[in-house]
Structures are given as structure tokens and as C-alpha cells.
C-alpha positions in Angstrom: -7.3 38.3 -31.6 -9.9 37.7 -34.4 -7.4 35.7 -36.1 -6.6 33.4 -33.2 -10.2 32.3 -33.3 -9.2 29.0 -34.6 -7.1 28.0 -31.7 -10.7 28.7 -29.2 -10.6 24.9 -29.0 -6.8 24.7 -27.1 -8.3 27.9 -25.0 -11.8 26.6 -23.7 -10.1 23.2 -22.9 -7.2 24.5 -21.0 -9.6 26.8 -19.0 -12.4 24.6 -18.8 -9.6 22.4 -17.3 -8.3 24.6 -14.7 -12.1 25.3 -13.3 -12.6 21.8 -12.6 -9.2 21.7 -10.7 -9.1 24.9 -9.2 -12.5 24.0 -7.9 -11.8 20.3 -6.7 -9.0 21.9 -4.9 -10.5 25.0 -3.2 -13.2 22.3 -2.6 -10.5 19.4 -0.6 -8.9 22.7 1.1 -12.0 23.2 3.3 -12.6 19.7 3.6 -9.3 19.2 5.2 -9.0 23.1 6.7 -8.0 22.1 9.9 -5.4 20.4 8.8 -4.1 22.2 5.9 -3.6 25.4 8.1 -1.2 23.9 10.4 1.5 23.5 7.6 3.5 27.0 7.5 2.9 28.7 4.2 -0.2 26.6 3.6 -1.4 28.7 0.5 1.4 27.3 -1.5 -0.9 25.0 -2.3 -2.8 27.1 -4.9 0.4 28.4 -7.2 1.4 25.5 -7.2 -1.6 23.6 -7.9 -1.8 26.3 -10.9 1.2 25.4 -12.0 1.1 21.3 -12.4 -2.0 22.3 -13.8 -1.0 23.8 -16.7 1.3 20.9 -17.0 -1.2 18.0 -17.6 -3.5 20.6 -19.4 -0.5 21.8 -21.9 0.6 18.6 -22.4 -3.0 17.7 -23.7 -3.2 20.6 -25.7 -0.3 19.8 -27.7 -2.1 17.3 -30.4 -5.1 18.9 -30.6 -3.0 22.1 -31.7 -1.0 20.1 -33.9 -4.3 18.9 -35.4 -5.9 22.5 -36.0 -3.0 23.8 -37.5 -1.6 21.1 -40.2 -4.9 19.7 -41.2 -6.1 21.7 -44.0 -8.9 23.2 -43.8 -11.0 20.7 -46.5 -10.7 18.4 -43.3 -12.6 20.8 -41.0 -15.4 18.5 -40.5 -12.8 15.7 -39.3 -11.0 17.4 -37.0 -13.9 19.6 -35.4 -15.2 16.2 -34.3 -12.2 15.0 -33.1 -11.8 17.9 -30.9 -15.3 17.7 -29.1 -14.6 14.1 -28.4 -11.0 14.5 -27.2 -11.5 17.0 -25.4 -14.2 15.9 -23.5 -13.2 12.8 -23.2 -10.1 13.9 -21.2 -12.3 16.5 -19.5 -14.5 14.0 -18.4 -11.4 12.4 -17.0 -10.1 14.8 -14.7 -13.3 15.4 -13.8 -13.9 12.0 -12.6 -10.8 11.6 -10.8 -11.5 14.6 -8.7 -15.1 13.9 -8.4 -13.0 10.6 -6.4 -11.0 12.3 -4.9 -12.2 13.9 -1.6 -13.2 9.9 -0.5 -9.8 8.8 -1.4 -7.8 11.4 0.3 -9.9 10.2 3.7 -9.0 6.9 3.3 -5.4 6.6 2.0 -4.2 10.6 3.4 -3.0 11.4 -0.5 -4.5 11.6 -4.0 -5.7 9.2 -5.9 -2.4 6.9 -7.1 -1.8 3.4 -7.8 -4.2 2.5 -5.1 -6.6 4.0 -7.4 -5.8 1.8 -10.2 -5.3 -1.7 -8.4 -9.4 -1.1 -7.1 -10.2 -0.7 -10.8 -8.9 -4.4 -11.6 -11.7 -5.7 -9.2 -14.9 -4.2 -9.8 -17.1 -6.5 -7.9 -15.4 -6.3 -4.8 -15.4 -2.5 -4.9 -18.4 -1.9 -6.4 -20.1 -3.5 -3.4 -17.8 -1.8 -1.1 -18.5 1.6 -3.0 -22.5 0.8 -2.3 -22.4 0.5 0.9 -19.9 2.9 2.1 -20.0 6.0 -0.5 -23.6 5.7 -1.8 -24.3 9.3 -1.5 -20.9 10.2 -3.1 -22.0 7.9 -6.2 -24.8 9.6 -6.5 -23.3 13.1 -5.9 -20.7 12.0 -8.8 -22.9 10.7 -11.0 -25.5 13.5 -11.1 -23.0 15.8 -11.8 -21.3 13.9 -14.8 -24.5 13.5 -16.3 -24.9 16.9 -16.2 -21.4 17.8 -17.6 -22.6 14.9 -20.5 -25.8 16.7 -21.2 -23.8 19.9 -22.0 -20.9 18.1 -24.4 -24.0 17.6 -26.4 -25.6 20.8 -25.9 -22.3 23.2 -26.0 -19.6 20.8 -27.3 -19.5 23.0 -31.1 -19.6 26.3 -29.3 -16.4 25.5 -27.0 -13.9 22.7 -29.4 -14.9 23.7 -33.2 -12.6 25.4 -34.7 -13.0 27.9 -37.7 -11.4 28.1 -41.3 -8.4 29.8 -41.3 -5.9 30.9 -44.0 -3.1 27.5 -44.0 -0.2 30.0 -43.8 -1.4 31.9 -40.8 -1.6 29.1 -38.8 1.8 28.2 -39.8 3.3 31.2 -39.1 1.6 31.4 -35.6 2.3 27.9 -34.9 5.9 28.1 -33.7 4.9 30.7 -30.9 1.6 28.3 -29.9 3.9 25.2 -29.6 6.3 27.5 -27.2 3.9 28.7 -25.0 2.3 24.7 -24.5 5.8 23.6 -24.7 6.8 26.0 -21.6 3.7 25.3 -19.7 4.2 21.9 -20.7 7.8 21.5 -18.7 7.3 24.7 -16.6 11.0 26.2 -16.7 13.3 26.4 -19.7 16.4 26.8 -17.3 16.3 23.4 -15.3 17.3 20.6 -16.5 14.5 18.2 -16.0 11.0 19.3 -16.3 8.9 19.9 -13.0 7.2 16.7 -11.5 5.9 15.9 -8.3 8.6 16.3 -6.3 8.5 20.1 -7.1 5.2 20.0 -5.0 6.7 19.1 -1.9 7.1 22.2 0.5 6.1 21.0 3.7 6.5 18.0 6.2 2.7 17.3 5.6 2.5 14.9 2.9 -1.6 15.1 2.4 -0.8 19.2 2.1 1.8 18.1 -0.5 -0.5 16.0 -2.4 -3.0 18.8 -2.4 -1.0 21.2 -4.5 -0.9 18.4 -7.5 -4.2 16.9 -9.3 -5.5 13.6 -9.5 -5.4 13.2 -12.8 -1.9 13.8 -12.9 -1.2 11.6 -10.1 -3.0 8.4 -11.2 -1.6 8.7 -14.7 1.9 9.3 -13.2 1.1 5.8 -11.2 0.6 4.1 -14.3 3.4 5.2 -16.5 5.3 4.2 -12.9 4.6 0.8 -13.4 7.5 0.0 -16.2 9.8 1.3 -13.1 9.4 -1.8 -10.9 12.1 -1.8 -8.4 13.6 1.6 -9.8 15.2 2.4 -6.3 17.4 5.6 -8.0 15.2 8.0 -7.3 16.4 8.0 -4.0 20.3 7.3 -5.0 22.6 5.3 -6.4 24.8 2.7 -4.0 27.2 -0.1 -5.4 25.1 -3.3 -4.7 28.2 -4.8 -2.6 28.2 -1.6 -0.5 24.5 -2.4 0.1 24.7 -6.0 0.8 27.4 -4.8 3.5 25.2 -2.3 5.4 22.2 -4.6 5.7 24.1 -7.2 6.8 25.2 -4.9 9.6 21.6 -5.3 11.0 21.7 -9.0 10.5 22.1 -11.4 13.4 23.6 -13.9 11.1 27.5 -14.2 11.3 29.5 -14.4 8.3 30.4 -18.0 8.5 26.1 -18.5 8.4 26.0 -17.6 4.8 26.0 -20.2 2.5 25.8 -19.4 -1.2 27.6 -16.3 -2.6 25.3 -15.7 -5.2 22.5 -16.0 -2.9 24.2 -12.8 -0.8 21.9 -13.2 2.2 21.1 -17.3 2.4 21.7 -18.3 5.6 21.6 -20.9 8.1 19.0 -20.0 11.1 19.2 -22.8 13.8 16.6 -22.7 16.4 16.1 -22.0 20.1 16.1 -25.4 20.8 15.8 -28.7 18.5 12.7 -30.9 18.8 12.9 -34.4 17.1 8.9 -33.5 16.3 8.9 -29.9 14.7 5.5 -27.4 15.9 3.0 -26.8 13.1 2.6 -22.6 12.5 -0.1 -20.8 11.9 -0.4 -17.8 11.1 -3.4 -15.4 11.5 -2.9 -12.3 9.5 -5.5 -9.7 10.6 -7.0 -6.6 8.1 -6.2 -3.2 9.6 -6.1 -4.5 13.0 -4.4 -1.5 13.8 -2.6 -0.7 17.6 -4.9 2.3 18.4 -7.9 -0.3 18.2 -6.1 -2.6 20.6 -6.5 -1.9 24.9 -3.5 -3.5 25.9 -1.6 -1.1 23.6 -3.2 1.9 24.7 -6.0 1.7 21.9 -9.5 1.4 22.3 -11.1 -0.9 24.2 -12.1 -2.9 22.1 -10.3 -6.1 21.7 -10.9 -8.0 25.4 -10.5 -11.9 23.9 -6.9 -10.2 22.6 -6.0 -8.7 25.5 -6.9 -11.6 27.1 -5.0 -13.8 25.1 -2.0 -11.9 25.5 -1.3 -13.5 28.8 -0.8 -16.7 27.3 2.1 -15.6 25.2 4.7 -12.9 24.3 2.9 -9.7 23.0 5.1 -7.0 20.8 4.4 -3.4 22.0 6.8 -1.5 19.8 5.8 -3.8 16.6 5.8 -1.5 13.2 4.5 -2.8 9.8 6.0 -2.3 6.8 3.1 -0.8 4.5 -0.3 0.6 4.2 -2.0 -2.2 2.0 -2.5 -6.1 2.9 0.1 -7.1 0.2 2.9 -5.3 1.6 1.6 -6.9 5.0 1.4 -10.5 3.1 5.3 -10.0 1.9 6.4 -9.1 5.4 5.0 -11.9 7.3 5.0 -14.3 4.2 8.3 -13.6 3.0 10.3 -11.2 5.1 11.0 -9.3 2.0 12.4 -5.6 2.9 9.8 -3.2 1.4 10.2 -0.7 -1.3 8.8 1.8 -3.7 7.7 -1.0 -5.9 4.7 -2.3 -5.6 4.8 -5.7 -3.2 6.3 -8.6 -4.7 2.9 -10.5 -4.6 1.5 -8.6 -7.0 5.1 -8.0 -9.8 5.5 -10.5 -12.2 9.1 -11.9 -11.5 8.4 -12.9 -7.7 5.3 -15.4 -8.9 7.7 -18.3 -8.6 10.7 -19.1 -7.1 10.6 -16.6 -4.3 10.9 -17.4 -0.9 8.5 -17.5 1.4 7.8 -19.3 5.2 5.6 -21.6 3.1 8.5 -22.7 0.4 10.8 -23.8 3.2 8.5 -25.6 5.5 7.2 -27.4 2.7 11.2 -28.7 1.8 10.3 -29.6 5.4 7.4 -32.2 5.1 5.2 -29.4 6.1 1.6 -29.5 4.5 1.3 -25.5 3.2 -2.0 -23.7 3.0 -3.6 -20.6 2.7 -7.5 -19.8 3.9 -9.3 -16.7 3.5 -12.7 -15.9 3.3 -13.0 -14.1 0.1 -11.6 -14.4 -3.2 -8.0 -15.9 -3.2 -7.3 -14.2 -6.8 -7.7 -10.7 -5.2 -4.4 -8.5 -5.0 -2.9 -11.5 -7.2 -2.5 -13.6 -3.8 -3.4 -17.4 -5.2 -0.8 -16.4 -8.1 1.7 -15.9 -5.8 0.9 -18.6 -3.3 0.4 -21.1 -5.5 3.6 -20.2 -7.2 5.4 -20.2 -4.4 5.0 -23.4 -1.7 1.7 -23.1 -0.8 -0.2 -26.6 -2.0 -3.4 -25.8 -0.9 -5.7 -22.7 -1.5 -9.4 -22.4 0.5 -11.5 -19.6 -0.3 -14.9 -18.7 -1.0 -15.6 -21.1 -3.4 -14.7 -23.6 -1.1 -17.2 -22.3 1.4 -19.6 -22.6 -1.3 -19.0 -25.3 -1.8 -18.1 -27.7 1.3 -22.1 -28.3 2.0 -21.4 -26.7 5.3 -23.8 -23.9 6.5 -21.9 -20.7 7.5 -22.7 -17.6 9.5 -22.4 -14.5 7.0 -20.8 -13.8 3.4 -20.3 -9.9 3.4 -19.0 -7.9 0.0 -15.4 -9.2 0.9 -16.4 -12.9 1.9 -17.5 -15.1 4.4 -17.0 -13.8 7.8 -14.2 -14.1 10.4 -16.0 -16.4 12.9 -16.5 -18.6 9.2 -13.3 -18.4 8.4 -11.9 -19.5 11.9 -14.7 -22.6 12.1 -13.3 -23.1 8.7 -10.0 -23.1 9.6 -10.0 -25.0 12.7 -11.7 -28.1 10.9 -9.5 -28.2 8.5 -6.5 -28.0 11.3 -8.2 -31.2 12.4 -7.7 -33.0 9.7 -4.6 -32.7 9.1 -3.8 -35.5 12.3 0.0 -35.9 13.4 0.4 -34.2 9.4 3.0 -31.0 10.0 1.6 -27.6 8.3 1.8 -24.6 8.1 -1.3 -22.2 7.5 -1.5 -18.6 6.4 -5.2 -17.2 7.6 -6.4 -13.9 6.6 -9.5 -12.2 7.8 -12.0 -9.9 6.0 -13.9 -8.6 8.4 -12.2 -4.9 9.2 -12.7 -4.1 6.0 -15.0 -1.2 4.7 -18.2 -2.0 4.3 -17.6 -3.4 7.9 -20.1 -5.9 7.7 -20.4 -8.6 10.2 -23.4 -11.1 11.5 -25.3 -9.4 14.2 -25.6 -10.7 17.9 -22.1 -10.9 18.4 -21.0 -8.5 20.1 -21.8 -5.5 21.9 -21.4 -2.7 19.5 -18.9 0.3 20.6 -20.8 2.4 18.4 -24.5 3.3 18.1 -24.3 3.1 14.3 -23.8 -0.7 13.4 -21.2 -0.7 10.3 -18.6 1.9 11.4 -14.5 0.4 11.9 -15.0 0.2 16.0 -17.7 -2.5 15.4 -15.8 -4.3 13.0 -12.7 -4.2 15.1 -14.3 -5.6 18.1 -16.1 -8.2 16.0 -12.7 -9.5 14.6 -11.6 -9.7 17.9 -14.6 -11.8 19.0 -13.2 -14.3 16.3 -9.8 -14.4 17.7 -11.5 -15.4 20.7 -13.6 -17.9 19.0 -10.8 -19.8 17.0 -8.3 -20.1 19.8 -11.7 -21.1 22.2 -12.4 -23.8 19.3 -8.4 -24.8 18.9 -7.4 -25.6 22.6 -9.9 -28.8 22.3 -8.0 -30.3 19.5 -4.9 -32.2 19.9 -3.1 -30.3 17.3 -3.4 -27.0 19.7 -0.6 -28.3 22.0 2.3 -28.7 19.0 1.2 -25.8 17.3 3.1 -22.2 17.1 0.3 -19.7 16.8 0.6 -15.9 15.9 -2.0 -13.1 15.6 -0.7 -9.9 13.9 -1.9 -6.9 11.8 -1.6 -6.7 7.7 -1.7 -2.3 8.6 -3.9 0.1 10.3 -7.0 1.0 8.5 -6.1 4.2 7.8 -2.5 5.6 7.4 -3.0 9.0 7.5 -0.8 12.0 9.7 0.5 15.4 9.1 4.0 13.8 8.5 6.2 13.1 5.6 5.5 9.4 6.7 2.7 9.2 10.3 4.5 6.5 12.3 2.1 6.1 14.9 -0.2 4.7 12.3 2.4 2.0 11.4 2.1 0.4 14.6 0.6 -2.2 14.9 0.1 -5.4 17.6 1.6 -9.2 17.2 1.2 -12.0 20.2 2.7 -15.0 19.4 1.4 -18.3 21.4 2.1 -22.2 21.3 4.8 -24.7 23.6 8.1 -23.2 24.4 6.4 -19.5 24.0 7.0 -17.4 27.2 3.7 -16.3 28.4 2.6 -12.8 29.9 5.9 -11.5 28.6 6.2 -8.1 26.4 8.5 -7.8 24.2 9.1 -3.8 24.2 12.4 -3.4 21.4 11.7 -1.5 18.4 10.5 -4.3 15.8 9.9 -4.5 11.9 7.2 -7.0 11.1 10.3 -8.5 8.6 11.6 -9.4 11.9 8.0 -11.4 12.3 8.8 -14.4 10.3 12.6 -15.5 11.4 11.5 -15.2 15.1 8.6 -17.7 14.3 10.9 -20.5 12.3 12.7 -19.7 15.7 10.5 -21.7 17.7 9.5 -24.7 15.2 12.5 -26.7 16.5 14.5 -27.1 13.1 17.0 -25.6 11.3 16.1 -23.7 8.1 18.4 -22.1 5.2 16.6 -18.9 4.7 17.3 -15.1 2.9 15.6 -13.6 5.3 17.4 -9.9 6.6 14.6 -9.8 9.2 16.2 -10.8 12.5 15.0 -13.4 15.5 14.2 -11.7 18.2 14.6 -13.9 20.2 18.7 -14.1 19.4 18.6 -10.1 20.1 21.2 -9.0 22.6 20.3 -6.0 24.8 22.3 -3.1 23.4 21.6 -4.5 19.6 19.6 -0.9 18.6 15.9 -1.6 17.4 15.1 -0.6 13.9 11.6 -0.5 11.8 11.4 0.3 8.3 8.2 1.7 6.5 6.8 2.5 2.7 4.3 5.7 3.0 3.2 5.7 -0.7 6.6 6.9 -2.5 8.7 7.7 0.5 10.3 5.5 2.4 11.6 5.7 6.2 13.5 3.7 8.1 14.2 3.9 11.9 16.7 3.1 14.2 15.3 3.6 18.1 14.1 7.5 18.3 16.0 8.5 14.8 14.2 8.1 11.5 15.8 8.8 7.9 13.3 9.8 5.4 13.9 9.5 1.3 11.6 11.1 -0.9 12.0 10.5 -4.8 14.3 12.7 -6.4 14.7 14.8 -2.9 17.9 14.9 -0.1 16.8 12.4 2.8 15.8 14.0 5.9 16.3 13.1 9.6 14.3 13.6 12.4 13.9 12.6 16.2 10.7 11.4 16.9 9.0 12.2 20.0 5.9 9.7 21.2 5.4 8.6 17.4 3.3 11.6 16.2 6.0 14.2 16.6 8.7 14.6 14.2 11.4 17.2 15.0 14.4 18.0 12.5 17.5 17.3 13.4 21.0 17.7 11.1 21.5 14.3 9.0 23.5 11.4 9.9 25.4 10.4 6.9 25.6 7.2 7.5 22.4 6.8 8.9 20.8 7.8 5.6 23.4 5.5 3.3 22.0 2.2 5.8 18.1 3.5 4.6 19.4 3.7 0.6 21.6 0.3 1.2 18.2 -1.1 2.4 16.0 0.3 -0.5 19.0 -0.4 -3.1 19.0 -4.3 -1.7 15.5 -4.7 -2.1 15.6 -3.9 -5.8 18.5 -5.7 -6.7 17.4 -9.0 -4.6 14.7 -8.7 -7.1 15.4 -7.8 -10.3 18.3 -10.2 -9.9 16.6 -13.0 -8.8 18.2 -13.4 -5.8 15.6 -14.1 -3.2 15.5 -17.7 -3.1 16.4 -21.0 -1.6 18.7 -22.8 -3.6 17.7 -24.8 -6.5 17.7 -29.2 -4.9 
């Protein structure tokens, strides 16, 4: 063993390495214990774990072996220093990213992913979310890396130099060194492919699943993902025309409404009834406004100027959204795109002009097009999109700034709701007998939860939690429609209040469906009022049934469906992206597809229970036709109006 001394750099990183993520994960075990435990065969978590351990921590070991054993030994002082700052560097890493991790996994129910890295593009947003949310966890994580950087000074030689060793011996053992990383590297030399994520999966629970990977490998995974936009074969392949068939089985357009075959869903949408003077829309997209925060859906009580407000229009109880972030929420009720494991087509770089959204064919319409938020319209790429994409006008913060006006409260995300909705309604006003169409998006449920004080009665003792928020967004609502019914555009306008996602999307499911639901109430002339609408609904379906009531016909390639136009024994059908899996539903039946994995079925009982039952084949080829389609309308370009 004397003689293998030179290799003591490969050794103390690989098991310096697997402290640090043996301990994270012992460490999120307890923290999520009483969940964990309910997953048969729970412990798996920690072979496993082991084992895509020494994955990421072979496959790091590979140069600096390389390194030690091909560079002579006149070079010692060269590659000793190299060692101590690669392997710290990458140390430092992993260390960071699980240091991260126990806050993440609370919010998002999984490991630190893409998620991670999206954050990381806008520091001053998260920074001041970060502040005031995880202060103590900052300073938790950054007492203890400066601790692990005082010893890289104090013990880096001792741990990553190596020694001067005869050049032959180390090429002689060098072969058996670069089979042993190789092996730990891949994991099996009798499959195939090399172990990945998927060989983590053993249970229904996806947050047990996640826990038996690191984070680490998981972000670094997300960003080697990204050259795979749109790759929908990890769930299948599907000829596209097969594809195109299915979904169109779930279409209320005929075949004589298409219009263009190389456009393979444009189609004509004629509405309820024609108006010669077509209704204004606007839309009010809500952060996280979640249905278990909502009374009138069996929530909390704590939206009363909602629930109030529902009387006035037709509410959806059974409405699901399509995703757990606010751009997958934007290119729902934006764009009626179908979701999939790529990232949302506001933020990938082929959709930024030329893709259709409600905005693009209102404005072919005469419609003025806007969008008006309260924070920073470059955040998540939306003012790329939008602006690349029908909407003429953008008003954000800057505007707020700089409109002279005085406002109630600018938070870490923006100005508030009740700004943005005084904000809003003046500029409504002046649009006079002007069509538009206007896409608002609030801030205010957002972590740090921050919202002017006075305005409500809080729900909880402690000012900043998501309850306050919630019910403070809802005093908005209230606000903005008690502003709007003064002004003469109220009474020709088409109004609807819905949720981007829950706050948190997080269940001991594969995907947690109950945390997908979410509420919608659509007002305005022609709108029945104090009516329910109780069918199982995708928020894709969200944007046809609205151009449904504007009193013209539009060309659209839309797949979501008007509700409206929905006969009685027409099945309802949701569809929803949980990180990497994807699920779609038809009434009580949902399909899930997991990469690389068969797709499972189950029966789902009150939205929380999921009980197996034996695949539908057909079932699960109408959830690949529908992941399939939504790649191919992409990459292909397909998504569109036609060119005037």
C-alpha cells in the first residue's frame, strides 16, 4: 500500500466526497422522516445514494488520476497544486449545493435542478428573497464554508499532494486505477447504458426518489439537459402523424376547421355568438394563488372579495394547471401551448418570435396588446417573449418609477398588487372605445410575502408567512374589480382571474395532483353568473374558452378546447409537468411517464390518492402523442398563425 501513496489525492477526495453526501443525506432523511418512512423499503435510499455517489465522485477522479500518473515527476510542483485547487474547488461544490439543499427540497418537493440554475441568472431578485426568507440558512451555510476554506489552507498538502513515484510503476498500476473509476464511474459493466437517475426511482414518492441521488449531480445533470430542448424520447418514440391524430381526438375542432396542412392544428374557432363591437380581455394571472388557499374551493378562508366575486361569473372547480413555475403558467394561459419536459417556451430560444399567443391574434384584430407587472419584465425572459410575440406595450417597474405617480409599496419582487391593479385600471382608462387586450401578473404571493400593512386582517400572528400574502392578493382582486366597475370600459370587457401554480407543489406521488389545482372565474357581458363549471379542465383549455366570448372569429393552433362547446359525455382531461415526469388525465385515470421508465396508470381517488391499476395501452400512447406533439410543434416551427 506504501507504493499507492501517490494516488492519496484520488482517495481523500473520493472519501472526503462521500462524507459530505452521506452526511447531507442522513441529514434531509430526518428532516423529511415522516415522510420518508411511509415509502415501503425507504432505506433504499442510502445504497443507492452510495452508489450515484461514487458516480459523480469517480467521474471527477478520472483527470486528476490521469494527471498523477502521466506527468512526470519533474512536474510535481505543477500538478500538486492543481490537485489542491481541483479538488477543492469541486469539493466546495457539492458542498454548496447540499448546504442548499434542505431549503430547496421544502420549496420545490425535489433536489436542487434546473430551478436551481434559472434563480442564479437573477441575483438581485433572489438575493433579496434569500434575505428575508432564509437568513439564518445563509448564515448557517456560510459559517460553515468558511470553515471548510480555512482548512483547504490549513490541510489542503496533507490530503491532494501527491508524492514522487518511480514513472513505470504508475504505469503499470494505472490500467487497474482507470478500471476501478471507470466501473464506479458507469456502475455496471453488463448493461448497456450507464446508471442515471432513473435507476434511483423505487418508489411512487418522487421527493424519496430524489433523496437517494445528490444535488450536485442533479443540477449538473439540469445543465447538460439544456442542449435536449424538446427531447420528448425519453418517454418514447411516436410517428408525428400518429401524434397529430391522437390529440386531435381531444380537439373540439372538426376536420373541415383546419386550415393549413402544414400548420397541423390551425384552426377556425367561431364564437358563442358574434358581436359587431368585439369585448376587450383581460387577464389577471395570479402567483401561486393555489385552490387550497381559496374558501369557495374548499381552501382556506382566505379569499372573501374572490369568493365573492365568484357570484358574478362562472367559477372552474375542477381547473388543473399545467406546471409548477409562473412560465409554464404564462404559456398555458398566454399561449395554450401543451407542456412538456422542456423548459416553457417563454424562456427557449426558437419560440421568441413567431409563436402564437392570445396577444398575436387579437392584435391581427385591432386589439391594443399589453402586458403589466409589477416587477421586472426581463425576469424568466418574459419582455423577450412578449415583445417578440404581439404584445406592443410592456409596463413594469420602471414605469412605476417613473410615471410621477406615488404608489403604496415596492417589495423584493416589485411594486405591490393593490399598485399594480391602480396601475392597471388607469391605464384601462385610457385606452377609451380602443380594443385591448391586457395580460396582468401579480407579485405579491411570492416569498418574501411582503405586502403594505393595514390591509387586511392577518390569518396569521406572524406578518410575512403565504396565508397573509394570499389573503392580501385577494384584497387586490377586490380592489381592481371595485376600481373597474366605475369605468365605462368595465361593461365591454371579458375579465378572468386565475392561478400561474400553487406555491408549493410538493406530495408523496410520482406527480401530487391535488397541488395542481388551482381556481379560475371568468366575468364580463354574456358570462353566466353564479354558475360552476365542475368538468375536469386543463388551464390550455383557459385561453380558447376566453376568445369564445370576445364575439369574433379567430384562426388559432390552439389543442386546448372551449368549454363552452363541451358536450356532456365529452370525458374531461388535465395534463401536468412534475419536474421530469409528465401525467396526463382523463376523469379519475391518470398515465404517468417518467424518462427512460414504462408509464404507469393509476385511479386517483380525491386527488391525493393514487392507486395502481393495469395500463391502458392506448391511454398511455394519447399521453406520449401529446408530449411527442409538443416537441415537434416546436422544433418544427409549427406553432403559428400563418404568415399575411
Amino acid at each position: 500500500m506504501k507504493n499507492l501513496r501517490f494516488l492519496k489525492p484520488v482517495f481523500s477526495f473520493i472519501a472526503i466526497g462521500l462524507l459530505i453526501t452521506t452526511l447531507s443525506r442522513i441529514f434531509l432523511f430526518f428532516i423529511f422522516k415522516e415522510r420518508v418512512v411511509e415509502t415501503p423499503d425507504f432505506w433504499y435510499i442510502f445504497p443507492i445514494g452510495l452508489r450515484m455517489d461514487l458516480i459523480l465522485l469517480c467521474y471527477l477522479s478520472f483527470l486528476p488520476a490521469v494527471l498523477i500518473t502521466f506527468l512526470p515527476n519533474k512536474w510535481l510542483k505543477f500538478t500538486n497544486s492543481f490537485l489542491v485547487i481541483y479538488s477543492f474547488l469541486f469539493l466546495f461544490l457539492i458542498l454548496f449545493v447540499e448546504l442548499a439543499s434542505p431549503d430547496f427540497v421544502k420549496q420545490y418537493d425535489t433536489r436542487p435542478n434546473k430551478i436551481f440554475l434559472d434563480y442564479l441568472i437573477y441575483p438581485k431578485e433572489v438575493v433579496g428573497m434569500l434575505l428575508k426568507s432564509y437568513l439564518t440558512s445563509i448564515i448557517v451555510t456560510f459559517l460553515i464554508l468558511a470553515v471548510v476554506i480555512y482548512f483547504a489552507f490549513k490541510k489542503g498538502k496533507k490530503y491532494f499532494y501527491t508524492t514522487s513515484t518511480e514513472y513505470k510503476f504508475k504505469l503499470m498500476v494505472f490500467p487497474l486505477v482507470a478500471f476501478v473509476l471507470f466501473f464506479g464511474a458507469r456502475s455496471s459493466l453488463t448493461s448497456k447504458r450507464p446508471i442515471n437517475a432513473s435507476n434511483a426511482v423505487f418508489s411512487t414518492d418522487q421527493l424519496t426518489n430524489t433523496l437517494g441521488l445528490n444535488s450536485f449531480y442533479t443540477v449538473a445533470f439540469a445543465a447538460y439537459s439544456i442542449k435536449n430542448e424538446g427531447n420528448t424520447k425519453m418517454y418514447g418514440k411516436m410517428e408525428e402523424a400518429e401524434a397529430i391524430a391522437r390529440v386531435k381526438k381531444y380537439m373540439i375542432a372538426g376536420p373541415n376547421d383546419f386550415t393549413d396542412a402544414e400548420i397541423p392544428f390551425l384552426h377556425v374557432q367561431q364564437p358563442d355568438s358574434v358581436l359587431k363591437k368585439p369585448y376587450n380581455l383581460v387577464i389577471f394571472l395570479q402567483e401561486s394563488l393555489g385552490a387550497e388557499y381559496v374558501g369557495i374551493l374548499g381552501g382556506k378562508p382566505l379569499t372573501p372579495e374572490f369568493d365573492k366575486l365568484s357570484k358574478e361569473g362562472l367559477l372552474f372547480t375542477n381547473l388543473y394547471c399545467t406546471g409548477t413555475r409562473s412560465v409554464r403558467g404564462i404559456e398555458a394561459v398566454v399561449t395554450g401551448f401543451l407542456p412538456s419536459p422542456s423548459e416553457s417556451v417563454v424562456k427557449l430560444g426558437n419560440s421568441q418570435q413567431g409563436f402564437f399567443t392570445l396577444a398575436d391574434a387579437l392584435k391581427h384584430k385591432g386589439y391594443d396588446t399589453s402586458f403589466i407587472y409589477g416587477g421586472m419584465a426581463n425576469f424568466d425572459n418574459m419582455a423577450s417573449f412578449f415583445n417578440g410575440n404581439g404584445f406592443q406595450d410592456i409596463v413594469d417597474q420602471e414605469d412605476f418609477e417613473s410615471d410621477g405617480n406615488k404608489y403604496v409599496f415596492k417589495g423584493t419582487w416589485g411594486y405591490s398588487d393593490e399598485d399594480l391593479v391602480t396601475k392597471a385600471n388607469n391605464y384601462f382608462k385610457s385606452k377609451g372605445d380602443k380594443p385591448f387586450f391586457s395580460l396582468m401578473f401579480s407579485t405579491s404571493n411570492h416569498e418574501p410575502f411582503e405586502y403594505p400593512a393595514g390591509r387586511i386582517q392577518p390569518y396569521d400572528k406572524k406578518p410575512a408567512t403565504v396565508n397573509n400574502a394570499m389573503k392580501y392578493a385577494d384584497f387586490s382582486i377586490g380592489k381592481f374589480f371595485e376600481m373597474a366597475k366605475k369605468e365605462a370600459y368595465f361593461k365591454n370587457t371579458i375579465f378572468i382571474v386565475i392561478a400561474d401554480h400553487n406555491t408549493r407543489t410538493y406530495g408523496k406521488n410520482l406527480v401530487p395532483i391535488n397541488k395542481f389545482h388551482i381556481p379560475a372565474l371568468i366575468m364580463g357581458p354574456g358570462v353566466p353568473k353564479g354558475v360552476s363549471y365542475t368538468k375536469l379542465a386543463s388551464q390550455i383549455d383557459i385561453p380558447p374558452t376566453l376568445l369564445s366570448y370576445l364575439g369574433i372569429s379567430f384562426e388559432t393552433p390552439m389543442v386546448g378546447r372551449n368549454l363552452n362547446q363541451l358536450d356532456a359525455k365529452t370525458q374531461g382531461r388535465s395534463i401536468m409537468q412534475f419536474n421530469d415526469i409528465n401525467a396526463f388525465r382523463v376523469e379519475n385515470q391518470v398515465v404517468i411517464m417518467q424518462p427512460n421508465l414504462k408509464p404507469l396508470q393509476f385511479e386517483i381517488k380525491n386527488d391525493t390518492t393514487l392507486i395502481p391499476v393495469k395500463l391502458n395501452e392506448e391511454l398511455a400512447k394519447d399521453a406520449l402523442a401529446h408530449v411527442i406533439t409538443a416537441g415537434n410543434l416546436y422544433k418544427e416551427n409549427k406553432y403559428k398563425l400563418r404568415t399575411k
